[in-house]
N, C-alpha and C positions, 0 to 999 in steps of 0.2 A: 442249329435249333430250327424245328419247325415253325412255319409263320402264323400258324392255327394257334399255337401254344403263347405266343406274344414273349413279353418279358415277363412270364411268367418265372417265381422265384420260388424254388424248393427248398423246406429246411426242415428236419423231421422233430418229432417231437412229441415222445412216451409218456403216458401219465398211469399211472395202478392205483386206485382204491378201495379201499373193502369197507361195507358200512355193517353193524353187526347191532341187534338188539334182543334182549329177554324181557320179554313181557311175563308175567305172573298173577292170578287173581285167584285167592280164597277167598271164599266169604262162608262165617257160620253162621247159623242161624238159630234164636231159641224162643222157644216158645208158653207160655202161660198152659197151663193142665186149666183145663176147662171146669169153674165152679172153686176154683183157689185160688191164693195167691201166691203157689210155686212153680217155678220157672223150671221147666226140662231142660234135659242135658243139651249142650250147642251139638247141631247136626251140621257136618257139613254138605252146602247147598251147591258151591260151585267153586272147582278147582278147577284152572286150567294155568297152562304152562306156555309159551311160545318164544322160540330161537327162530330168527332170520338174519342172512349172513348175503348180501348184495357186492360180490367186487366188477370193479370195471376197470378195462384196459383202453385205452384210447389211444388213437396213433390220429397225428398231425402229419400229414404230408404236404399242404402250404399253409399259408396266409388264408386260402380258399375250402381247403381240401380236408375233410377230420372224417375220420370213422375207427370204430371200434367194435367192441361186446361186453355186453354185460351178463351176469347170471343173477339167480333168485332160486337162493333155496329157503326152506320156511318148512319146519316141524312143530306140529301139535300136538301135545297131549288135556284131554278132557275126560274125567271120570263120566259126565254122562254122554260120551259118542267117540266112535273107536280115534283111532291117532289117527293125524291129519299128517300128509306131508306133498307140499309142490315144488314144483322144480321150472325152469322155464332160462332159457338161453335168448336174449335178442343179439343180433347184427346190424348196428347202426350207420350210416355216410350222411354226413353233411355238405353238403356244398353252397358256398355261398359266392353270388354275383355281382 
């Protein structure tokens, strides 16, 4: 063993999880005719839809040593503004002294 390295002690160690959410929001909305007292039909004002799906892999290589990745994906739909969608990869290490 190198003497940089000490007693430094190896032991590996996988972890995998995915976190996953759907968000949802309708709202109608109705309104009073101006000068009576009948209610128009409900309009809807705002629909939007959203799935995001987060897994992470992480690897343990000591006591000291952790790094992994994680991803982010995330789709929108909204009647007032076109579909949304992000994507986005980090590369994490940890090292601790």
């Amino acid at each position: 063993m190198f003497p940089i390295f000490g007693r430094i002690r190896f032991s590996s160690v996988v972890s995998v999880s995915v976190d996953a959410s759907f968000n949802s929001d309708l709202t109608n909305t109705r309104s009073v005719l101006a000068g009576t007292d009948q209610l128009q039909d409900p309009v809807e004002t705002v629909n939007k839809k959203s799935l995001t799906i987060t897994p992470v892999i992480s690897y343990q290589f000591s006591n000291q040593i952790k790094g992994g990745i994680q991803g982010y994906f995330q789709d929108s739909k909204d009647k007032t503004s076109p579909d949304g969608h992000a994507r986005a990869v980090n590369a994490f290490v940890e090292i601790q002294f």
